[in-house]
C-alpha positions as CSV (number, residue, x, y, z in Angstrom):
1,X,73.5,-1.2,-3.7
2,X,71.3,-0.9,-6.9
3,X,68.5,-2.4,-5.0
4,X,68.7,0.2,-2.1
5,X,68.9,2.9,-4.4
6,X,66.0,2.2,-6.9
7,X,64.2,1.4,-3.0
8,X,64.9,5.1,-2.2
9,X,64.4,7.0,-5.1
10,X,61.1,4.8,-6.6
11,X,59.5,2.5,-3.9
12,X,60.2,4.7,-1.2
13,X,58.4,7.4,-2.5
14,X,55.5,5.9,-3.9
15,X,54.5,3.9,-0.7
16,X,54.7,7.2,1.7
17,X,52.4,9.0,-1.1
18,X,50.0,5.5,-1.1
19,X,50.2,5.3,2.7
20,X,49.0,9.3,3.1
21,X,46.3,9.0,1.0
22,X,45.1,6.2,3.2
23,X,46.0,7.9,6.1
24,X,43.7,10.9,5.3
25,X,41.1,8.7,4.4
26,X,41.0,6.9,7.6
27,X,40.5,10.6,9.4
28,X,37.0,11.2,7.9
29,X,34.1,10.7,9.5
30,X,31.6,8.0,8.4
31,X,28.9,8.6,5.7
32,X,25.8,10.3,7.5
33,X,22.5,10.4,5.7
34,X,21.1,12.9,7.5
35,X,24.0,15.2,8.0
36,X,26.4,14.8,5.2
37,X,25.5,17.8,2.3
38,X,26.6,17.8,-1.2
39,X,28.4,21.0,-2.8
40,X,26.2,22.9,-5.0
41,X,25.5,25.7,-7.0
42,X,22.3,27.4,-8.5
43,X,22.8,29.4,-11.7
44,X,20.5,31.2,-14.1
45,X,17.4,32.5,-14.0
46,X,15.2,30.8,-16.3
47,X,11.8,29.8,-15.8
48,X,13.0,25.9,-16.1
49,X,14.9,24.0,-14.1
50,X,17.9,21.5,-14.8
51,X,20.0,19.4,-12.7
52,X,23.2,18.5,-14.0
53,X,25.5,15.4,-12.5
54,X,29.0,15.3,-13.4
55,X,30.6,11.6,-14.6
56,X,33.5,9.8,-12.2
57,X,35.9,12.0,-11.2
58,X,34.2,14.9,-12.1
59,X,32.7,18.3,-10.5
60,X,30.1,20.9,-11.0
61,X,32.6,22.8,-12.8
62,X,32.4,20.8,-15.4
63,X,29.2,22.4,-16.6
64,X,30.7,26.2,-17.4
65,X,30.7,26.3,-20.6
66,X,28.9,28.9,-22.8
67,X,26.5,29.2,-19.6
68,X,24.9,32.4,-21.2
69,X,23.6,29.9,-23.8
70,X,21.4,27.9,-21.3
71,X,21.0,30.6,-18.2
72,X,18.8,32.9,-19.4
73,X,16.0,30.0,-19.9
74,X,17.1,27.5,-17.0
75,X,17.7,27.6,-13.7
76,X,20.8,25.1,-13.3
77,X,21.3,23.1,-10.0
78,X,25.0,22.3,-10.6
79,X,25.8,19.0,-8.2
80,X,29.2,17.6,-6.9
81,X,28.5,14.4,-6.1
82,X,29.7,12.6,-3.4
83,X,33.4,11.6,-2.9
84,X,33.8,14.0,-5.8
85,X,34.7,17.7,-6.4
86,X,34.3,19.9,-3.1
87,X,31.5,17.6,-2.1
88,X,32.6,15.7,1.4
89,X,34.3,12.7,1.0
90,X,33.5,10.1,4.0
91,X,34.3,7.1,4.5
92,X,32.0,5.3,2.3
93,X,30.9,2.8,0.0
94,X,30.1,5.0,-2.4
95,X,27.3,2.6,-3.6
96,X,24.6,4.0,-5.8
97,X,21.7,4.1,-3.1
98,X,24.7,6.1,-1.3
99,X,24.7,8.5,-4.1
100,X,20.9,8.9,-4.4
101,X,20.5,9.3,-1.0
102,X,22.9,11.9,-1.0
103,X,21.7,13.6,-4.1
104,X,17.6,13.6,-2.5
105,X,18.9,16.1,0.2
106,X,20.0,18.8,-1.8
107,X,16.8,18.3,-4.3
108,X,14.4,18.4,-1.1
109,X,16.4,21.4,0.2
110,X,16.2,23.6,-2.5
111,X,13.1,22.7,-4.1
112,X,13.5,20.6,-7.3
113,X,11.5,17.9,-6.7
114,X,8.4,19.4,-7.6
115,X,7.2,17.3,-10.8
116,X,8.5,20.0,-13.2
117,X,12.1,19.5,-13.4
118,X,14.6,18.0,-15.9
119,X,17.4,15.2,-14.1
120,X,20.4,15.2,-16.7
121,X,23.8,13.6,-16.3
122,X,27.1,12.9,-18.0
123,X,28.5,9.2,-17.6
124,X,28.4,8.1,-14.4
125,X,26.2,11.3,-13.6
126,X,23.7,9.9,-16.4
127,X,23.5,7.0,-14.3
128,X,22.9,8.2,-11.4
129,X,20.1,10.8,-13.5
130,X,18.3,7.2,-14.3
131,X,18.0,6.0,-11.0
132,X,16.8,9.2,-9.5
133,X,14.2,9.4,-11.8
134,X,13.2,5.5,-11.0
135,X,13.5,6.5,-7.6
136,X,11.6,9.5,-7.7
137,X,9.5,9.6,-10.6
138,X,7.3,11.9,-9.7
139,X,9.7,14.8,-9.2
140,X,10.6,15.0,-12.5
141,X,9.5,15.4,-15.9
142,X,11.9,14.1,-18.3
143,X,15.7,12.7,-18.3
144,X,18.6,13.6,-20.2
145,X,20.9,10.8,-20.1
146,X,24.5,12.6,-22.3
147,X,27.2,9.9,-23.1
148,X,25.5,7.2,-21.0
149,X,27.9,4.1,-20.5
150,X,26.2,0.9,-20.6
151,X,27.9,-2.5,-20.5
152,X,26.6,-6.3,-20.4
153,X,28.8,-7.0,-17.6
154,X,32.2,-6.0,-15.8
155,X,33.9,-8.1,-18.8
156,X,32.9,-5.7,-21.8
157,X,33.6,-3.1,-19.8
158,X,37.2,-4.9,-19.3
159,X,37.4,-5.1,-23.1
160,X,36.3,-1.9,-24.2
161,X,38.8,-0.5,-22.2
162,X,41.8,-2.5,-23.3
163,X,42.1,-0.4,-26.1
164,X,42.6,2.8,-24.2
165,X,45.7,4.6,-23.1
166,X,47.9,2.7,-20.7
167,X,46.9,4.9,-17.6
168,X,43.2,4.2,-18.5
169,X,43.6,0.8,-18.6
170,X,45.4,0.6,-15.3
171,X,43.2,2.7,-13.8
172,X,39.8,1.2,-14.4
173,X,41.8,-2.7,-13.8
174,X,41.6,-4.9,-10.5
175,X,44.4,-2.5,-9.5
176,X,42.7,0.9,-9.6
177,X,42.5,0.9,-5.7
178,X,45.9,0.9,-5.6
179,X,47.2,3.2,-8.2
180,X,44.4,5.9,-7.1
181,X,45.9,5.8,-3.4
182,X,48.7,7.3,-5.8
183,X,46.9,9.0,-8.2
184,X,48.8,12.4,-7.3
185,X,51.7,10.7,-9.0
186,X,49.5,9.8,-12.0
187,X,47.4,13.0,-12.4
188,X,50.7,14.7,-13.2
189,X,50.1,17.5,-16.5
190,X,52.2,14.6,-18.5
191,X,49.3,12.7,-18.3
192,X,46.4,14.7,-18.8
193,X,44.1,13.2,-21.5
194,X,43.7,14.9,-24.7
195,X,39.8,15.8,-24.5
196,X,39.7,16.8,-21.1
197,X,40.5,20.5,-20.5
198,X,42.8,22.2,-17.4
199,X,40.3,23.0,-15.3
200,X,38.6,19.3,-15.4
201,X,41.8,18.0,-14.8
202,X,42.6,19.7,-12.4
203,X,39.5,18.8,-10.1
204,X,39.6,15.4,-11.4
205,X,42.7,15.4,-9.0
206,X,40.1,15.9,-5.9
207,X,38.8,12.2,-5.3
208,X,40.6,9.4,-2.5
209,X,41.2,5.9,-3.7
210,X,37.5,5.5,-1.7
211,X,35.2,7.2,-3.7
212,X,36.9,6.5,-7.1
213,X,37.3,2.7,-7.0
214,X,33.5,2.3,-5.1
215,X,31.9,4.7,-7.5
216,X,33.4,2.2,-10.8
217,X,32.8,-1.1,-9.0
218,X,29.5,-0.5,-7.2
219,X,28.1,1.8,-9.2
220,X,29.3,1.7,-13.1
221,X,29.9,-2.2,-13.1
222,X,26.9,-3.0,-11.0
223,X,24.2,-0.8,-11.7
224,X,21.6,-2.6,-14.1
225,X,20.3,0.6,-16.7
226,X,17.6,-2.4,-18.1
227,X,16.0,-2.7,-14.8
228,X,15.7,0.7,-14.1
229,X,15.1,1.8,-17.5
230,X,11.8,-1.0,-17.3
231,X,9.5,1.1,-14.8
232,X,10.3,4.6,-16.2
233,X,9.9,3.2,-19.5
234,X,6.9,6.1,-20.0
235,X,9.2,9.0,-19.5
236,X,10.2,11.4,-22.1
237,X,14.0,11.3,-22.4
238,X,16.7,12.3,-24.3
239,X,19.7,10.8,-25.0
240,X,22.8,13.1,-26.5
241,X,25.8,11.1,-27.7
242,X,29.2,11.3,-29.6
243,X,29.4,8.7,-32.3
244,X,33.3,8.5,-31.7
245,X,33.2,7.5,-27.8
246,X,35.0,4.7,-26.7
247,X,34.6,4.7,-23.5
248,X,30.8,4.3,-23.7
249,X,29.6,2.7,-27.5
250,X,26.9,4.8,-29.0
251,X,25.6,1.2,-30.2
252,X,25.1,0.5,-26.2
253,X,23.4,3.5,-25.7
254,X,21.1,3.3,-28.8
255,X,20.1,-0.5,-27.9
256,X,19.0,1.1,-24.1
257,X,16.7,3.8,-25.7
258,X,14.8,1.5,-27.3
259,X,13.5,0.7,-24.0
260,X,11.9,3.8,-23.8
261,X,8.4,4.8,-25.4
262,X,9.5,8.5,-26.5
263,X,13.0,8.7,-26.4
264,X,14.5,11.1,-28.4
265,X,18.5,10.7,-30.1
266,X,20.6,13.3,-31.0
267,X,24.2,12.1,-31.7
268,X,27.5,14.3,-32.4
269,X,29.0,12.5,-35.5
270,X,33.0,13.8,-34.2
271,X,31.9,13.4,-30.7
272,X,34.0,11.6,-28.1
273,X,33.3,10.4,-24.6
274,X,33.9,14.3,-23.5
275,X,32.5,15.7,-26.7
276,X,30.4,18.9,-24.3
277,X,33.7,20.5,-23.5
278,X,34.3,21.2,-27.2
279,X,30.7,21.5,-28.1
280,X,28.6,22.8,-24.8
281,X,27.0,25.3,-27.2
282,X,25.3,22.2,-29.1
283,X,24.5,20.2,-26.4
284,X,23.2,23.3,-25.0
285,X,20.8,24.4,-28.0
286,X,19.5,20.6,-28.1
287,X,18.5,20.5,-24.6
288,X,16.5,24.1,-25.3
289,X,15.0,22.2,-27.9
290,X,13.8,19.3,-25.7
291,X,12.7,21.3,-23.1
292,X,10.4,23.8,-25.5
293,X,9.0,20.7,-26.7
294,X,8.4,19.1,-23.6
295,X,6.5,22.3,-22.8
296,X,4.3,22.3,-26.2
297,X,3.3,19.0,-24.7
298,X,2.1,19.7,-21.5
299,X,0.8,22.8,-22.5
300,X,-1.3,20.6,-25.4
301,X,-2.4,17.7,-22.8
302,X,-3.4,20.9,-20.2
303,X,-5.7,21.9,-23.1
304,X,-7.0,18.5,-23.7
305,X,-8.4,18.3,-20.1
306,X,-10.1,22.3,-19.4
């Protein structure tokens, strides 16, 4: 009798919230290069232009904060990348040549390929900033790579987050296919992280099992930062970083600059891994900075040449 009880009013439960998610899943339509377009928004009216990618399980809205700061000198192409957000969510393998691919359309659409704009990412979205510029080096003219997570292999990563909260532990384990299928169970208020806000947490709650376990395994696990970082090695980047983050080890992140010729550091001593939604204003004014200097560099090497 205890058995059937704790079947009805725990297991019960749990598998017919695991079983929907995989249901809805299996009704979306397969992952088309050609067709499939991102969610995006263009803000600001500045004469330079900045595309900003959100980190795992994140959105474009992550971004709006103290947007007045950063508007009136930018134009801001605000991404939701795939799986993530409002963006479509096929059925997928969410791999990184996925995401790029993904990621070109909108650029090619709306114009910011043209050798003169800045890629920037947080996380996940700074890794996916890396590859495009590999990819594409010549539509861009510098990379700003915020909170970057770099790890030797799965197994650090494994380790770095065993000291975590239980929930992140469980959900970045061999098991996070299955407790994202109930993740609605899991993204309750009671467990809402300390340094994330509502609103983030609230569209963290947007992803399926599909794009959250592919976009950790094939695309934070897998991806090798060195290799890329090797043939870009010439680009001016930046790297903004909270010395307190956990999740990704300034130390990691410091040791990957070094690959590049004129990399630039700026840190955030109280920072954590989510250190912009406390402080957008500062991560704001440093990226003015970069860019005016970026600026007073081409405008010096155009002088060097007439």
């Amino acid at each position: 009798m205890t058995l059937l009880l704790i079947s009805i009013v725990f297991i019960l439960p749990v598998v017919a919230i695991a079983s929907y998610q995989h249901y809805k899943i299996g009704k979306q339509p397969a992952y088309d290069a050609k067709e499939t377009l991102l969610n995006y928004e263009i803000i600001g009216s500045g004469e330079n232009k900045l595309v900003l990618l959100h980190g795992l399980t994140g959105s474009l809205h992550y971004w709006k904060r103290n947007l007045e700061s950063i508007t009136t000198t930018h134009k801001l192409l605000l991404v939701d990348l795939l799986g993530f957000g409002d963006s479509p969510k096929p059925q997928s393998d969410y791999s990184l040549s996925i995401q790029l691919q993904a990621l070109e359309l909108i650029l090619n659409k709306e114009g910011f390929n043209d050798g003169n704009i800045i890629i920037a990412g947080h996380s996940m979205g700074a890794m996916i900033s890396l590859a495009i510029l590999e990819k594409q080096p010549t539509w861009f003219k510098a990379g700003i790579f915020i909170s970057v997570p770099v790890y030797k292999n799965a197994d650090e990563f494994k380790e770095i987050m065993s000291s975590h909260s239980f929930v992140d532990r469980i959900s970045t384990s061999k098991f996070s296919k299955y407790i994202c299928m109930i993740h609605p169970i899991f993204m309750s208020r009671a467990f809402k992280p300390d340094n994330l806000t509502d609103d983030v947490y609230e569209d963290a709650k947007k992803h399926h099992w599909m794009s959250y376990y592919y976009s950790l395994t094939e695309v934070i696990l897998k991806t090798d930062l060195y290799a890329i970082t090797k043939k870009i090695k010439d680009k001016d980047v930046l790297f903004i970083h909270g010395e307190k983050d956990t999740t990704a080890p300034l130390e990691n992140a410091l040791k990957l600059s070094r690959e590049f010729k004129n990399a630039q550091i700026i840190t955030s001593s109280e920072g954590d891994h989510q250190f912009f939604l406390k402080e957008a204003e500062f991560v704001w004014n440093t990226i003015k900075d970069f860019t005016i200097s970026e600026k007073k560099l081409q405008k010096t090497i155009s002088n060097e040449h007439e």
